[in-house]
C-alpha positions as a Python dict, from the first residue, in 0.01 Angstrom:
ca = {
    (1, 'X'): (0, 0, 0),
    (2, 'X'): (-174, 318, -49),
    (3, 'X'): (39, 649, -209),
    (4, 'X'): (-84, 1005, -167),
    (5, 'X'): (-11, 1114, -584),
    (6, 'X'): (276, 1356, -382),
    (7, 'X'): (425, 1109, -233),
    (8, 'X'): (352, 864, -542),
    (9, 'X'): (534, 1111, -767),
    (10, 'X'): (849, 1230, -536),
    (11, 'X'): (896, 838, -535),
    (12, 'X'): (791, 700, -837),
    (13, 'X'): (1056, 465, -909),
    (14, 'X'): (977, 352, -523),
    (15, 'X'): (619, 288, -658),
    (16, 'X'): (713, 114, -936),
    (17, 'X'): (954, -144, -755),
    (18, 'X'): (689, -199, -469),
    (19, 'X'): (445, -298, -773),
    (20, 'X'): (674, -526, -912),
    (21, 'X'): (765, -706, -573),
    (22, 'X'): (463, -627, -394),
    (23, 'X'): (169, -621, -599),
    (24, 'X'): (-29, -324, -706),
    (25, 'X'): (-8, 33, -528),
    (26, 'X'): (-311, 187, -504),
    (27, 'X'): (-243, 616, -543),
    (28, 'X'): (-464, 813, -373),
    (29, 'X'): (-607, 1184, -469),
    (30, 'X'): (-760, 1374, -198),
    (31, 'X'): (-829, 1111, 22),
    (32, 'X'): (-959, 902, -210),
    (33, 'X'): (-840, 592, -474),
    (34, 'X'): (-729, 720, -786),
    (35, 'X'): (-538, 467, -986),
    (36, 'X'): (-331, 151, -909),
    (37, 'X'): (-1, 75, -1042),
    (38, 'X'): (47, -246, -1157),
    (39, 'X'): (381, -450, -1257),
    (40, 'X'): (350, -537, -1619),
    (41, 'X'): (347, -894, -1573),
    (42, 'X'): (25, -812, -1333),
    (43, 'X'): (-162, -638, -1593),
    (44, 'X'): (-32, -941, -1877),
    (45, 'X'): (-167, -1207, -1683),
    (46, 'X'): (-477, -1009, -1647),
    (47, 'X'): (-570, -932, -2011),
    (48, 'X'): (-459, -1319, -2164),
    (49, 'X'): (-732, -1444, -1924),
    (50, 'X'): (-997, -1196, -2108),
    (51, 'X'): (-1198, -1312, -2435),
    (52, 'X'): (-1171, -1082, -2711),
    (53, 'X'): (-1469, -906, -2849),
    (54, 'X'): (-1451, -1161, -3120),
    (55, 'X'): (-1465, -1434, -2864),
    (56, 'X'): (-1779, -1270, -2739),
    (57, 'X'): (-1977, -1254, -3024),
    (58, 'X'): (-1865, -1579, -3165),
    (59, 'X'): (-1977, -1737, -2806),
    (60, 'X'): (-2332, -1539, -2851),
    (61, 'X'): (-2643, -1770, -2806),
    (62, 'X'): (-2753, -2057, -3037),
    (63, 'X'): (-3017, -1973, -3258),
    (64, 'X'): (-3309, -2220, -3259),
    (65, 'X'): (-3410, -2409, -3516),
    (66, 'X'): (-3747, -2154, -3591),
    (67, 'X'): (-3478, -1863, -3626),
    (68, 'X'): (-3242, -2097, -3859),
    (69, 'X'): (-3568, -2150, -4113),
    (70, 'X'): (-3672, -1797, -4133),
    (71, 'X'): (-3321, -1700, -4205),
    (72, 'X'): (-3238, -1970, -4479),
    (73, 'X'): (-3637, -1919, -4643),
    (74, 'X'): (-3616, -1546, -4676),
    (75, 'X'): (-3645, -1412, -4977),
    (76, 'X'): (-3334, -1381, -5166),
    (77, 'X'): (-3422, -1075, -5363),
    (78, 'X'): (-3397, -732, -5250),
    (79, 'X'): (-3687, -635, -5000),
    (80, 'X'): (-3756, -308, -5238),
    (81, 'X'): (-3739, -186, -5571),
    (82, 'X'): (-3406, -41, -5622),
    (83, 'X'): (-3425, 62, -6031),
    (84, 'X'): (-3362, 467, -6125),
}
C-alpha cells in the first residue's frame, strides 16, 4: 500500500502494523516513492541472504598459474634503495 508521508506520519503506528502483517508500505513524497517501511523480520531475512564484503573479495577470481609465478619469483628485496 502506498502512504502520502502526511498520512504516513498522522498514522505511523498504522504503518508500522500494516508492514508487519502486510509487507512493506511504500511512503510517498509529492507524488512520488520515497521510502518503504519494512517489518524487521523483512529487512533480517534480507541482509542474512547478502555476502559480506569479505565474502566478496575472498570469492574474487582465481589467479592463473602465470600470475601465481610472477608473484612467488619476485624479488624479495625492496624495489628501491631506502638507506638515509
Amino acid at each position: 500500500m502506498a502512504w502520502q508521508l502526511q498520512d504516513a506520519k498522522n498514522q505511523f503506528s498504522k504503518v508500522v502494523q500494516k508492514a508487519q502483517q502486510e509487507g512493506p508500505q511504500v511512503v510517498t513524497l509529492r507524488g512520488e516513492p520515497a521510502v518503504v517501511v519494512i517489518s524487521a523480520r523483512d529487512y533480517e531475512e534480507m541482509r542474512s541472504n547478502r555476502p559480506t564484503l569479505v565474502d566478496d573479495l575472498l570469492a574474487g577470481p582465481n589467479w592463473d598459474d602465470e600470475l601465481v609465478e610472477a608473484v612467488t619469483d619476485r624479488a624479495k628485496l625492496p624495489s628501491r634503495d631506502v638507506s638515509f
